[in-house]
N, C-alpha and C positions, 0 to 999 in steps of 0.2 A: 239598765239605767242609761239613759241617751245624755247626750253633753249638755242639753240646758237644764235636765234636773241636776247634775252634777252641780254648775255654775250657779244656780240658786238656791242651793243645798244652805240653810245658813248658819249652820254651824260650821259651812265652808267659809264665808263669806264674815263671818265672828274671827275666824281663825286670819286671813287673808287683812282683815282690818288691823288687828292687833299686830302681824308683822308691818306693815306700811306706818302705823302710827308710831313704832319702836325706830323704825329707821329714820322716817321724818323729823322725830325728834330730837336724834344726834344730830341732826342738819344744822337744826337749829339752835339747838344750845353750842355747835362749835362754833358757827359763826356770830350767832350773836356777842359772845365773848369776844369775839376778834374786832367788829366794829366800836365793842363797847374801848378794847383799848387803844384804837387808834382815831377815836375821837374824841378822848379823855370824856367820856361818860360813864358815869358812875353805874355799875351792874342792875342796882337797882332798879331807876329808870330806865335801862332797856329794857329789863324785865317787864314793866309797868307798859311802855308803851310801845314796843315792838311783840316780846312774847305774848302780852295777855290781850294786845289787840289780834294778833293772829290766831291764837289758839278762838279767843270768842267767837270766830267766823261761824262757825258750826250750831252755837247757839242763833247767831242771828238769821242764818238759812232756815233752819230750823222753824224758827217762829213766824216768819215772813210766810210762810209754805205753809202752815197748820190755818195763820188770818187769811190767805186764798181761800182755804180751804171749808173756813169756817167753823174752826177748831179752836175759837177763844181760849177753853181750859188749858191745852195746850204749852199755849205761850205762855202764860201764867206760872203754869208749872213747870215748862220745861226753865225760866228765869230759875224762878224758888230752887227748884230744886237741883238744877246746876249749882248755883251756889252751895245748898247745903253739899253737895256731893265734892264740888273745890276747898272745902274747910274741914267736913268733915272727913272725907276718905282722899282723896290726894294730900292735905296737907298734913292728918295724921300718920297715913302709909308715908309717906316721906320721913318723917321725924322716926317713926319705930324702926326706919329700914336704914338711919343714921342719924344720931343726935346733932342738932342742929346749935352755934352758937350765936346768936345774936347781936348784931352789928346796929346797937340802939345810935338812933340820929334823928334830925329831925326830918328829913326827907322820910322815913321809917313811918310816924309818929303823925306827920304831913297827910301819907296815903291811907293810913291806919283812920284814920280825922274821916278822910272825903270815902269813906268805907261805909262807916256806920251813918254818916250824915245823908247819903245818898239812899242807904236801904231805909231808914226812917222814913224820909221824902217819899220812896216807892212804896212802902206798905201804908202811908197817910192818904195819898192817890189812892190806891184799891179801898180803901178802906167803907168806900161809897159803893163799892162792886162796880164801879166804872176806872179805865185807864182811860180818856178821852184826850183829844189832839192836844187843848191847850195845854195839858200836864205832860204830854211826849214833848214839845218844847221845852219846857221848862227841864226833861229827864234832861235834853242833849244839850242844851246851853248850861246847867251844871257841868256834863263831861267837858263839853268846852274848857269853863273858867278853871276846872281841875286840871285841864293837858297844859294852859296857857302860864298859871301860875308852877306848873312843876317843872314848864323848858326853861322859865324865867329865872326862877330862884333856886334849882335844885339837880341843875343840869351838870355842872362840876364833879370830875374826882378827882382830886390833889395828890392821889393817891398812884396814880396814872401817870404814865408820860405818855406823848403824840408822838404817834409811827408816822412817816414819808411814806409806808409802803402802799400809794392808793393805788396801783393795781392789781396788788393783792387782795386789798379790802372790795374793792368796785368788784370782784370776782365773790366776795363773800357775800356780797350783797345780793348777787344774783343767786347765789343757792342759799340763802334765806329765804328768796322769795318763793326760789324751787321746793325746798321744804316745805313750806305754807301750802303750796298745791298739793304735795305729795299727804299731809295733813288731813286738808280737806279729805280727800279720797279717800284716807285711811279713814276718816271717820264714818264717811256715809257706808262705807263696807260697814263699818262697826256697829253703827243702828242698825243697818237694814238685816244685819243677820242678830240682831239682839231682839228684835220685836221678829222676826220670825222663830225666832227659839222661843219666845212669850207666847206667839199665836199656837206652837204646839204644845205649849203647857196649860193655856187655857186662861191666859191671866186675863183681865176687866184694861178697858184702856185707859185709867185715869190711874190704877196701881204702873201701870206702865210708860206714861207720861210724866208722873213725879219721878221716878225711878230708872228704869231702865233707858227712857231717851236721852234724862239728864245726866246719867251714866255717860252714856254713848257721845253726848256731846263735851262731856269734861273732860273723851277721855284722852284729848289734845294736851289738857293739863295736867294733867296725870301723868303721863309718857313724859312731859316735858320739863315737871317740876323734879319728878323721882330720878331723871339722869343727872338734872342739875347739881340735886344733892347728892347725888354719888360721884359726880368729878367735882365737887367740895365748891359749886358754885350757888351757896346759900343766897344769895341777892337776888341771885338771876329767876331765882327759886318764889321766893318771898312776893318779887315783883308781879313775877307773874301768876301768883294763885291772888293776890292783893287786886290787881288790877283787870284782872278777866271777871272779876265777882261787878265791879263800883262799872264794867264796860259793858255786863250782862244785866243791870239795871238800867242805867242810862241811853245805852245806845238799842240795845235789843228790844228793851222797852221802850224806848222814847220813837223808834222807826217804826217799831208795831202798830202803834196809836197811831201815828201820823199816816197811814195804811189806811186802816179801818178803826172806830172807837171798838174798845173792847168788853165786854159785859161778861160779867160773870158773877156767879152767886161764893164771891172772896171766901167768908168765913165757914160758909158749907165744907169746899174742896180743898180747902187749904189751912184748916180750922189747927192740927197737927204740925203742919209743914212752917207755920208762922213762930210755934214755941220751939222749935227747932234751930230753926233758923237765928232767931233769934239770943238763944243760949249759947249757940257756938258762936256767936259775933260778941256774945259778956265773955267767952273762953280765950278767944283768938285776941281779943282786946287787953286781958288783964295779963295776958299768956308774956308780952313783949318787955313786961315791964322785969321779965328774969333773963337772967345772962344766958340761959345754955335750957335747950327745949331738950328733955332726954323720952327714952321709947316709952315709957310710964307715961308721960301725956299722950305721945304719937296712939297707944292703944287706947287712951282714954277718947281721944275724938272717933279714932275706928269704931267703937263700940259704941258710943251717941250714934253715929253713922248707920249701924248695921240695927238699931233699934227701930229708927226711923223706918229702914227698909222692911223690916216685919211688920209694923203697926203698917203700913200702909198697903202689903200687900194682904196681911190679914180682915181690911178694913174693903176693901174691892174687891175680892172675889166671887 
């Protein structure tokens, strides 16, 4: 065995991803807690617009590279099913792996809002089997009026007091950003040995685009939400599976379209993936309205999660 079969071995390279993405994302959950208290910003919103805009890189690489490519279904799928994979299996595995209490407010309830509002919007768009330009405007100037109204009115935590220490934090900031790259990297290891472990299993590319890419690209969010709740940073958590889902419709979507229009036959390939998706957005929505999420839900979304992944690979092979 010579050194490049070793180096593209991808169950090396499965393996080599999952360490970088473990360690990237203690980067990132220490530091982003540190910015968040030394510019009295509430966890949530970092969560929301630092963690779940960085972990979504991967989703929008991702799709950018498939419309080069001319892999419509792709994009489509790797949206959809990212999301179900951020709700269903990071946000369930999180809660089974520590019961979570819920910190109801309106900033909670705000992003909860621009959640469901924005997947309605994106599955109303496909619904013609076209994403086309002028509806990718309209995806990112939602995001917009979403980021604009949430630094406006929901940027505060009173909860907080303001550190002096900005060269400590100006150093936090910089391995936040270090993280992000180390991220990124951890992920494209992650795909590229997850679809090579698929090509020698023999799976259909469309079970492996709803699934396994959408895996590989959540799985930023996963690494980063499961440590959050395990150093008992539920906000920072919340934020960022809330805001990587409403940043992987509007922006991934909305920059894809503006790329190339996109076609695709919606209800064909995505005919499962829509009542899916959609159940766990009536789950995750009615879920907020209790004090304390325990492992009895967290195994209930795992198990929606892990159903999904049979009907579909059952359904492509």
């Amino acid at each position: 065995m010579n050194i490049n079969t070793i180096f593209l071995n991808p169950y090396l390279l499965f393996f080599l991803g999952m360490i970088l993405l473990y360690w990237s994302s203690e980067i990132i959950i220490k530091n982003s807690s540190i910015i968040s208290k030394h510019f009295n910003v509430s966890k949530l919103l970092i969560g929301v617009f630092i963690m779940a805009f960085g972990t979504s890189l991967p989703e929008l690489f991702v799709s950018i590279s498939a419309i080069v490519n001319e892999s419509n279904p792709i994009v489509i799928g790797n949206i959809i099913g990212s999301n179900i994979a951020n709700i269903g299996l990071v946000f369930g595995l999180s809660i089974f792996l520590k019961p979570v209490i819920v910190d109801r407010n309106k900033n909670l309830y705000y992003n909860l809002f621009c959640l469901c509002a924005s997947s309605l919007l994106f599955l109303l768009f496909l619904s013609n089997n076209n994403l086309i330009y002028s509806e990718g405007i309209i995806l990112i100037f939602f995001c917009m009026i979403y980021l604009y109204i949430l630094l406006k009115f929901f940027k505060g935590n009173d909860n907080l007091t303001e550190s002096n220490n900005t060269k400590y934090n100006l150093a936090s900031v910089f391995y936040l950003l270090i993280g992000f790259v180390l991220i990124y990297l951890g992920s494209d290891l992650f795909v590229n040995g997850a679809l090579g472990i698929s090509q020698r299993l023999g799976v259909k590319d469309l079970a492996v685009g709803m699934t396994i890419v959408s895996i590989g690209t959540s799985a930023p969010e996963l690494f980063t939400t499961v440590l959050a709740i395990k150093n008992n940073e539920s906000d920072l958590a919340l934020g960022n599976i809330i805001g990587s889902n409403i940043f992987n419709i509007t922006l991934v979507g909305g920059i894809s379209s503006l790329i190339k229009n996109i076609k695709i036959d919606f209800f064909n390939i995505s005919e499962h993936s829509i009542y899916f998706l959609l159940l766990l957005f009536l789950f995750i929505f009615s879920l907020f309205f209790f004090e304390k999420l325990n492992r009895i839900i967290g195994f209930l979304f795992i198990s929606i999660y892990l159903v999904f992944i049979v009907i579909n690979f059952q359904s492509n092979y």
